[in-house]
C-alpha positions as CSV (number, residue, x, y, z in Angstrom):
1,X,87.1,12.1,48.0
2,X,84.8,12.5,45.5
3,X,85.0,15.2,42.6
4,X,82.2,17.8,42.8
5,X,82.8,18.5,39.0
6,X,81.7,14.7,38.6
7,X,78.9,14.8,40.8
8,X,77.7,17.8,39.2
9,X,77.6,16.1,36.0
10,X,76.1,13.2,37.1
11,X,73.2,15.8,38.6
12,X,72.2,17.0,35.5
13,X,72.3,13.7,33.7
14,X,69.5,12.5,36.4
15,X,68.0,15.8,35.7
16,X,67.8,15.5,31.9
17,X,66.8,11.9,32.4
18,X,63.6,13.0,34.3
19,X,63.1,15.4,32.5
20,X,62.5,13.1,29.5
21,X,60.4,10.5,31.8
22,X,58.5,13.6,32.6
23,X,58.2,14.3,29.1
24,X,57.2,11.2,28.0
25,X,54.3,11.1,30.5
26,X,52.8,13.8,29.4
27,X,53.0,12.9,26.0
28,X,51.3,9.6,26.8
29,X,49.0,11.3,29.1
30,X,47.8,13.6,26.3
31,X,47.8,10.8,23.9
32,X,45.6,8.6,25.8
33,X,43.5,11.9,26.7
34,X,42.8,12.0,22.8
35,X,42.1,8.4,22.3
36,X,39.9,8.6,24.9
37,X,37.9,11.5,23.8
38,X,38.0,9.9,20.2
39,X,36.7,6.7,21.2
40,X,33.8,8.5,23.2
41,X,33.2,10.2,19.5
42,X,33.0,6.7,18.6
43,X,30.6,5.6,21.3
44,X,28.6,8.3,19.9
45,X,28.6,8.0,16.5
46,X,27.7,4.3,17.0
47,X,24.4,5.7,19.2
48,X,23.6,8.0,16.9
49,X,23.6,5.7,14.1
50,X,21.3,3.4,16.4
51,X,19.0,6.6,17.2
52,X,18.9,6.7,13.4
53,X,17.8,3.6,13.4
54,X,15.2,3.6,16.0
55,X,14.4,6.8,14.1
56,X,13.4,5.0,10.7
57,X,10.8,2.3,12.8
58,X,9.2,5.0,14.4
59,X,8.5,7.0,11.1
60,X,7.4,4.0,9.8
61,X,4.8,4.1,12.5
62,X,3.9,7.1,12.4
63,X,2.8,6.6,8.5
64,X,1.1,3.5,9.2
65,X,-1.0,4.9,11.5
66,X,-1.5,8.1,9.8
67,X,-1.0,8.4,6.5
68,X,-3.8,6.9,5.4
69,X,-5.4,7.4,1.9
70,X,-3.0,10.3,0.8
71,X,-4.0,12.2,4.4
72,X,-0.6,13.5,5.6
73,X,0.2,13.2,9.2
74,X,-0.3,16.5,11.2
75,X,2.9,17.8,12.7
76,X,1.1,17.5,15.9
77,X,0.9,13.9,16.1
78,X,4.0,13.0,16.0
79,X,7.6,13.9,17.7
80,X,9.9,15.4,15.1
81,X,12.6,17.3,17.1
82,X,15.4,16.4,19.7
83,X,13.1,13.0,20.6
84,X,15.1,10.9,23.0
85,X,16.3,7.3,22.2
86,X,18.3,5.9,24.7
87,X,21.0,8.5,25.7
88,X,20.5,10.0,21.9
89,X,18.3,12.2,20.3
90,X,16.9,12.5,17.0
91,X,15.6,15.3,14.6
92,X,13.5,14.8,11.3
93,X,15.1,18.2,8.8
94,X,12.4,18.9,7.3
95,X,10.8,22.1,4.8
96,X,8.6,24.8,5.5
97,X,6.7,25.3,2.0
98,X,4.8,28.5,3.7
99,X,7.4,30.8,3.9
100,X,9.4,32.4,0.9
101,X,12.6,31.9,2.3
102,X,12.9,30.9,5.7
103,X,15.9,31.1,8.2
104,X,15.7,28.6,10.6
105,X,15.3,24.8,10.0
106,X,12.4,23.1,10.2
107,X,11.3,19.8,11.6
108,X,9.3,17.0,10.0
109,X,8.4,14.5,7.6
110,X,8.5,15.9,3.7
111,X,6.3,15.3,1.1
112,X,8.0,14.4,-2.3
113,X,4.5,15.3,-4.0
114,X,5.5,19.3,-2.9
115,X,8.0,18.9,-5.7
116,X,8.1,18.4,-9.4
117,X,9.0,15.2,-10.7
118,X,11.8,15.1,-13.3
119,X,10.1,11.9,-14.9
120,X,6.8,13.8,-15.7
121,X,7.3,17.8,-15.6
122,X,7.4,19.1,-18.9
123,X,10.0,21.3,-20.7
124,X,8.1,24.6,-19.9
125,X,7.4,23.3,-16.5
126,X,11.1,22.8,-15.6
127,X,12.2,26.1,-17.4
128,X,9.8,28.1,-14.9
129,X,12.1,26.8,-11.8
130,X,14.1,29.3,-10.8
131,X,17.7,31.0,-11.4
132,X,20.3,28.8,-11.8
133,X,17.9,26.5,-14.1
134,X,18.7,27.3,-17.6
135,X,16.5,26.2,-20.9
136,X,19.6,24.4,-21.6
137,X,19.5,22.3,-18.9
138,X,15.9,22.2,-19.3
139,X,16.5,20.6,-22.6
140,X,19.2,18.3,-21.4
141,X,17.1,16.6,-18.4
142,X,14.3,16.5,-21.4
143,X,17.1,14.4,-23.4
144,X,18.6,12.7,-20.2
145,X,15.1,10.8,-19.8
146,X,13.1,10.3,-22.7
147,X,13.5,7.2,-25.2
148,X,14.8,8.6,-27.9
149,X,17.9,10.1,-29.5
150,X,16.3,13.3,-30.8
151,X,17.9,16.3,-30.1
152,X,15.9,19.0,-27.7
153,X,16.5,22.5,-28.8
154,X,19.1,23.6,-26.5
155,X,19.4,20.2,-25.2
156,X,22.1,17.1,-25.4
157,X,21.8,13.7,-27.0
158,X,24.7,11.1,-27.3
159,X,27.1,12.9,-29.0
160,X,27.4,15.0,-26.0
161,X,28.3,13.2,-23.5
162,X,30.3,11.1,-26.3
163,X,32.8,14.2,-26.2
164,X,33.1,14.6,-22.4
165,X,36.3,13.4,-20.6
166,X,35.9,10.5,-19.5
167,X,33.0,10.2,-22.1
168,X,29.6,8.2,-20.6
169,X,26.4,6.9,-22.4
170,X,23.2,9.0,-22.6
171,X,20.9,7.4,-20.1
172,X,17.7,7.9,-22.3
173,X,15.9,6.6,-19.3
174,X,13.8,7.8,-16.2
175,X,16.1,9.5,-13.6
176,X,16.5,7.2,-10.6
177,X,17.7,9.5,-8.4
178,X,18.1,13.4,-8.0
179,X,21.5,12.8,-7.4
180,X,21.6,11.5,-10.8
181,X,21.3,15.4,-12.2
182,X,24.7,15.2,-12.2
183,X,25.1,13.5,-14.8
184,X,23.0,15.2,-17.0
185,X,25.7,17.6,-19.3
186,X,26.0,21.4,-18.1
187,X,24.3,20.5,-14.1
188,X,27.3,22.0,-12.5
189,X,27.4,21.1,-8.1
190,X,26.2,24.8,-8.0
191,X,23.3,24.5,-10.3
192,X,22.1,21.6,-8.6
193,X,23.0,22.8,-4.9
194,X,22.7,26.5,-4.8
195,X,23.8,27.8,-1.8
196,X,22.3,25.3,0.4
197,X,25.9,23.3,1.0
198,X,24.2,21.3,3.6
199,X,20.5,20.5,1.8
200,X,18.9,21.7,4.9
201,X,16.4,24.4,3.5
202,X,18.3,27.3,4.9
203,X,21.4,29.3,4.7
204,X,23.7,28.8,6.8
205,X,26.4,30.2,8.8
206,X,29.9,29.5,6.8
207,X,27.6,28.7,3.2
208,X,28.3,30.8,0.4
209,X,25.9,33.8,0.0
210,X,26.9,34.9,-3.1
211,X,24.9,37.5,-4.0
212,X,25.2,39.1,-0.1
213,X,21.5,39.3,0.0
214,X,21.5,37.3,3.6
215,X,19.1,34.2,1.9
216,X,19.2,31.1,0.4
217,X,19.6,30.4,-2.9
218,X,18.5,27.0,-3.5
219,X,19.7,25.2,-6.1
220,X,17.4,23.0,-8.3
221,X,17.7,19.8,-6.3
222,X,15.5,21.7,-3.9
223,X,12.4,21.5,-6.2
224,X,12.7,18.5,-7.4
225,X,12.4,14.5,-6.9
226,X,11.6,11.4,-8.6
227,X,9.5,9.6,-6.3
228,X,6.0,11.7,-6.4
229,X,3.5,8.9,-7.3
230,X,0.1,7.8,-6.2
231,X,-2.1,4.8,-6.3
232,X,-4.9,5.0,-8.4
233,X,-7.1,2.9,-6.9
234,X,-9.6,3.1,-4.3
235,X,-8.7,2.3,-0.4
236,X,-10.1,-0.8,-0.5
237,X,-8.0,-2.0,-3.6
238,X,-10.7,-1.4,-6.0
239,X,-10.2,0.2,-9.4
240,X,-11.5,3.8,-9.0
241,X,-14.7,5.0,-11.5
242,X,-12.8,6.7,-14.6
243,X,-15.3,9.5,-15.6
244,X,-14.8,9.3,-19.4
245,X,-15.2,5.7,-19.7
246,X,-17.7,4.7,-16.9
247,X,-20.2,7.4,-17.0
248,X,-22.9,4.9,-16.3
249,X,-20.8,3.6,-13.4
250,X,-20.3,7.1,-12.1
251,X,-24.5,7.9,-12.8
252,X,-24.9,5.0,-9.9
253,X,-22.4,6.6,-7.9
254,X,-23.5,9.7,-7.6
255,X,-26.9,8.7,-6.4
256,X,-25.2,6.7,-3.7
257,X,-23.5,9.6,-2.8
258,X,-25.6,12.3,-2.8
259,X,-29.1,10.9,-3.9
260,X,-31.2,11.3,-7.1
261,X,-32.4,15.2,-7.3
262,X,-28.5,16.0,-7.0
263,X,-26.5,13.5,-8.5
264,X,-29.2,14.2,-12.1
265,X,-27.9,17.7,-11.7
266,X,-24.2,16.9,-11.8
267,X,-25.0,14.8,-14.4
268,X,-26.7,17.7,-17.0
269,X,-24.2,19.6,-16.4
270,X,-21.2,17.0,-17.0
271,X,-23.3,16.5,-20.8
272,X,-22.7,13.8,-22.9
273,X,-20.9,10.7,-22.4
274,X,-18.5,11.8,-25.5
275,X,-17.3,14.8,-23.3
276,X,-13.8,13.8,-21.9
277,X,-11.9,15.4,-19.2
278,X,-8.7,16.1,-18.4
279,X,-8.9,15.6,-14.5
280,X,-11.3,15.8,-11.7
281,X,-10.7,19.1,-11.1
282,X,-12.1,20.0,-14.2
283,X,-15.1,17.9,-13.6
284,X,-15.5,19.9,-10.3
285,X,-15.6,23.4,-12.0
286,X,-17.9,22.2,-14.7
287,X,-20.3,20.3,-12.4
288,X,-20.3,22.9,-9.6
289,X,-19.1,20.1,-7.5
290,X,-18.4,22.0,-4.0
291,X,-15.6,21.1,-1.8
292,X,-17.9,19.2,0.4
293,X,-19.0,17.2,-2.2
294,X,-15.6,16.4,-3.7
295,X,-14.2,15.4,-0.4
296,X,-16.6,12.5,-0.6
297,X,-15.6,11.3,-3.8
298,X,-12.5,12.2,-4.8
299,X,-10.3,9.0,-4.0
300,X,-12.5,6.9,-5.6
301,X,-13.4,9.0,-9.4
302,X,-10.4,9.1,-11.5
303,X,-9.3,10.3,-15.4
304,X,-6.1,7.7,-15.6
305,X,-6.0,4.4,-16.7
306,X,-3.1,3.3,-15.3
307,X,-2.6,1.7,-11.3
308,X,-0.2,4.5,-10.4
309,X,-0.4,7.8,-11.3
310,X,3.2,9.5,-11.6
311,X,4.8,13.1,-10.8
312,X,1.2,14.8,-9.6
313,X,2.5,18.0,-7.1
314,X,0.2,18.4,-4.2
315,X,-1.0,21.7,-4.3
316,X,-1.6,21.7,-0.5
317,X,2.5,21.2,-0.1
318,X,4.1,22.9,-2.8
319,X,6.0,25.9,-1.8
320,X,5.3,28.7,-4.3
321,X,8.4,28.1,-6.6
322,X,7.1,25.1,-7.5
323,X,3.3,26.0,-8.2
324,X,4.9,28.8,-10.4
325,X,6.2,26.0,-12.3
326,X,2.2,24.3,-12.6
327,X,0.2,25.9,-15.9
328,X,-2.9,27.7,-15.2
329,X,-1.0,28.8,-11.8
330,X,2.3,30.6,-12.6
331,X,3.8,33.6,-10.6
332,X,0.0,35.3,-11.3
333,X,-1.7,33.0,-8.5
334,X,1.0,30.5,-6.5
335,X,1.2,33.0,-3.6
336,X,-3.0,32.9,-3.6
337,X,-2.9,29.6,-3.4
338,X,-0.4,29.1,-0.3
339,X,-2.6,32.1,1.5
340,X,-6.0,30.4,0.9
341,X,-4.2,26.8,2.2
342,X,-2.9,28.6,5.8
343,X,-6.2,30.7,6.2
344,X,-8.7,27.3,5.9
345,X,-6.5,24.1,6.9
346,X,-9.9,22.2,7.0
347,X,-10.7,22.4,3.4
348,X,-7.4,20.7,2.0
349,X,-8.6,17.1,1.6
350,X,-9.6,17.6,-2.4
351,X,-8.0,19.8,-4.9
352,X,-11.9,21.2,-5.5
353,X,-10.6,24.7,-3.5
354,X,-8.4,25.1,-6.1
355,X,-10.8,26.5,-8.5
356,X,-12.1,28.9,-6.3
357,X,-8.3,30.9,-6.6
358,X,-7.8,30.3,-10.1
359,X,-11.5,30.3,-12.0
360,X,-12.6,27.9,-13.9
361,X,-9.8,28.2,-17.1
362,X,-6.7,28.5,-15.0
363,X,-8.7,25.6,-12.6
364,X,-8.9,23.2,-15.9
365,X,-4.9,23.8,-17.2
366,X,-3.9,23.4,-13.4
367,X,-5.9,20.0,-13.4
368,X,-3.5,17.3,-14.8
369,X,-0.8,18.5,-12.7
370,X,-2.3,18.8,-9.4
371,X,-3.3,16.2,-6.2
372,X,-4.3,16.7,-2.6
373,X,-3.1,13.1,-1.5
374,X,0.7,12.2,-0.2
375,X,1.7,8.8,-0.8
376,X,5.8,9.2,-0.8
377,X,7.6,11.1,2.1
378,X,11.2,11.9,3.4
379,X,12.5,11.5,6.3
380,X,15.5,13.3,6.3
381,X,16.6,12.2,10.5
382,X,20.0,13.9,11.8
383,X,21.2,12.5,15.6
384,X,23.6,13.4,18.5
385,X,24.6,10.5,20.6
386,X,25.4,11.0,24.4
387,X,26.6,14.2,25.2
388,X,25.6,16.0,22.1
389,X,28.8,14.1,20.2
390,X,28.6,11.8,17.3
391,X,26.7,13.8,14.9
392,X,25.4,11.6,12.1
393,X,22.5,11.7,9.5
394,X,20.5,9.7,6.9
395,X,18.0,10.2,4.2
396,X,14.8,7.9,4.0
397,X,12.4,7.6,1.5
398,X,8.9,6.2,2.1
399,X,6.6,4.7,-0.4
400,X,3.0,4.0,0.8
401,X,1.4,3.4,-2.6
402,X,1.2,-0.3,-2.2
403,X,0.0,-0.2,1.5
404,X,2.5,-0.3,3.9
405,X,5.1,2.1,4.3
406,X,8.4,0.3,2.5
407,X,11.6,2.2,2.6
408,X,12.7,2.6,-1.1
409,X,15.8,4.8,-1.0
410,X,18.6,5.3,1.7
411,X,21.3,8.1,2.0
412,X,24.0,9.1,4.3
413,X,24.6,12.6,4.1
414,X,26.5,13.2,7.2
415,X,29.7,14.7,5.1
416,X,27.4,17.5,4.3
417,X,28.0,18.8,7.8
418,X,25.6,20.0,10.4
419,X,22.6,20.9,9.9
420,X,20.4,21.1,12.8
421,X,20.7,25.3,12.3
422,X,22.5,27.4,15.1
423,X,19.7,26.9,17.6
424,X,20.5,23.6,17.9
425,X,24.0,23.8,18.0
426,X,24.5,26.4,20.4
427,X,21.8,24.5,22.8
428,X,23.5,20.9,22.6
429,X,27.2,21.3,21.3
430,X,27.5,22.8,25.2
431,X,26.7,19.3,26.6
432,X,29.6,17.5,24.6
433,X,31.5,17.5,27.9
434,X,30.3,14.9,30.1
C-alpha cells in the first residue's frame, strides 16, 4: 500500500520541477522576445543607414541640377523632410537664418558661406560672435592657424599647449575641421557647443537651458565653418575681368553689356585706371551700378587674383549673428539686412542691394567680406528605417567650386541623439510597433 506521505512528496517535487520548466520558458520566451525586437533595431539601423545613402545621391542631384553658378536651390524644388526610400524615410536638419532664435527644426540643405570662416575672419571679426566667445579664444584660433610663432595678445603659441597634459604641438596651420576647435587651448565642449547638445539649431527637450530663458544658446560651432570658398572664375571656365588690372578689358565689357552711352558713364565715374578697389561692391556704389545691372555682370568682374576665393559669407544666408560679425554691418544694420532679403527674394542674385541698407561707407567696409553665390553646402540627413526604428544620421559636405558636386567631408553624428525636434518624434516614434 503505498505511503501518502511519499506520494505527497513526490507531488510537490513534479510541481517544483514544472514550475522551473515553466520558468525557464518564459525566460527563453522573453529572451528571444528581446532578440527579436533588437534584431528588428538592427534591420533598421541597416535601412536607415541605406536611406542615408540614397540620401547623399539624391542631394547630389539636386545640386547638379540646381546649384548652378553660386544660385542656391529653392526649398521648393527639392524634398527635404520625411522623403520615402524604400520602407525608410529621410530628413535634411537644416537652419533657419531668418529667425532670431527659432524653436522648431528646420529642413534643408545649408549653406557653409552663411558662416564665418575660421581660415579668413579676422580677430575683430571673431570677437564680435557671441557670448561664450571670449578675446582669448579669439586670440588663440588667431594663433591656432597662422604661420608663425608670435604670440596674439591674449592668445596661445607653443608654449601653451607645450604645458598641457598630455602636451600637443601648435598646429600653426589652417583649421581642417570645426571639430578641430577643440584643440585650440581654452575651447571648452560648452564654448564650442552651447546648449545645442544635439547641433540641431534648436533647444531641445532634456538640453541644458542654463540661463532658464527657454532658448538656445548656441555655442560657437554654430557660426562657424571652414569650407566657405568660391570659384573665381567665370561659368564657362574663363578667368573673370579683375577691375584694377584690366580696365581696358572691362571698357569692352561694359559696352557688350549695356552699350556705349552707358557703359562711358560707368566708366567716368569709376576714374582712372590707378583707382583700385576693394570689391565689386564698392565698384557698384561708386559707379551707380543698379542691381539690375550688377546681376548681369557680377560672376564674371572680379577684384582677386587667385582661382578660388576663400571665407566670403553670403550676405543672402547669414543669420544676423554672423553679419554682426561683418565690418560696415555690425549690430547697427544686420537685422536691416535680413528684413530687406525676406521682403524682395527676387533681388538676391548680386550683393549690389547691399548698399542700398548700408550707404555707400558701410557698403565699401562690408565689401571684401561679402558674396551672393553658394558654392559649398551641408547636408546634415537623419533617417528612421521601417517602423520609425533605427534612427541614424550623417553629416555631408558638398563642394561645387570645381564643377560637380564632390563630397569632401563625412560625419556620423548619430551619438548626438535625436534630433528631428518633438514633432517628429511624437508623429513617428508611434509607428515603432509593427
Amino acid at each position: 500500500m503505498n505511503d501518502p506521505a511519499h506520494s505527497g512528496s513526490i507531488l510537490i517535487i513534479v510541481l517544483w520541477v514544472a514550475l522551473g520548466l515553466v520558468a525557464m520558458t518564459l525566460y527563453f520566451g522573453n529572451s528571444m522576445r528581446s532578440e527579436l525586437r533588437a534584431s528588428d533595431n538592427r534591420v533598421s539601423m541597416i535601412a536607415s543607414d541605406q536611406a542615408i545613402e540614397g540620401a547623399a545621391r539624391y542631394v547630389t542631384s539636386v545640386l547638379l541640377a540646381q546649384a548652378t553658378n553660386g544660385v542656391i536651390p529653392y526649398m521648393d524644388d527639392y524634398s527635404s523632410a520625411a522623403v520615402l526610400v524604400g520602407d525608410s524615410h529621410f530628413w535634411l536638419i537644416g537652419r533657419n537664418n531668418d529667425e532670431i532664435a527659432p524653436r522648431e527644426v528646420a529642413f534643408g540643405l545649408v549653406d557653409e558661406a552663411s558662416k564665418l570662416n575660421l581660415n579668413t575672419a579676422t580677430l575683430e571679426m571673431l570677437e564680435m560672435l557671441p557670448v561664450p566667445m571670449t578675446a582669448e579664444l579669439a586670440a588663440a584660433i588667431i594663433d591656432w592657424r597662422d604661420s608663425d610663432s608670435d604670440l596674439t595678445s591674449g592668445g596661445a603659441e607653443e608654449d601653451v599647449y607645450a604645458r598641457l597634459t598630455p602636451p600637443y604641438h601648435c598646429k600653426n596651420a589652417a583649421f581642417d575641421s570645426v571639430d578641430e576647435l577643440h584643440l585650440v587651448n581654452g575651447a571648452t565642449r560648452e564654448i564650442i557647443a552651447g546648449e545645442d547638445a544635439n547641433r540641431n539649431g534648436i533647444l531641445d527637450t532634456g538640453e541644458n537651458d542654463e540661463n532658464r530663458n527657454g532658448l538656445l544658446n548656441a555655442g560657437i560651432m554654430e557660426y562657424v565653418t571652414v569650407y566657405s570658398r568660391e570659384p573665381n572664375i567665370r561659368s564657362d571656365g574663363t578667368p573673370r575681368i579683375n577691375i584694377n588690372t584690366g580696365r581696358t578689358q572691362m571698357g569692352a565689357y561694359l559696352q557688350e553689356k549695356f552699350g556705349t552711352t552707358r557703359a562711358n558713364q560707368i566708366l567716368a565715374r569709376i576714374g582712372p585706371p590707378t583707382r583700385q578697389f576693394t570689391s565689386v561692391l564698392e565698384l557698384y556704389t561708386i559707379a551707380g551700378i543698379t542691381v539690375e545691372e550688377a546681376e548681369q555682370i557680377e560672376t564674371d568682374i572680379t577684384t582677386s587674383t587667385g582661382v578660388i576665393i576663400e571665407g566670403r559669407v553670403n550676405v543672402n544666408t547669414a543669420s544676423a549673428t554672423v553679419l554682426t560679425c561683418i565690418p560696415g554691418i555690425g549690430e547697427d544694420h544686420a537685422q536691416d539686412l535680413i528684413s530687406y532679403r525676406m521682403a524682395n527674394p527676387d533681388k538676391l542674385f548680386t550683393v549690389a542691394w547691399v548698399k542700398d541698407i548700408l550707404g555707400n561707407q558701410n557698403a565699401a567696409l562690408a565689401g571684401p567680406y561679402i558674396t551672393a553665390q553658394a558654392y559649398v553646402f551641408t547636408a546634415d540627413v537623419a533617417a528612421l528605417g521601417p517602423f520609425g526604428r533605427g534612427y541614424r544620421r550623417t553629416k555631408f559636405v558638398y563642394d561645387l567650386t570645381e564643377g560637380a558636386p564632390k563630397i569632401i567631408y563625412r560625419q556620423n553624428l548619430s551619438h548626438l541623439g535625436w534630433a528631428l525636434g518633438t514633432e517628429v518624434r511624437n508623429g513617428w516614434l508611434a509607428k515603432a510597433t509593427p
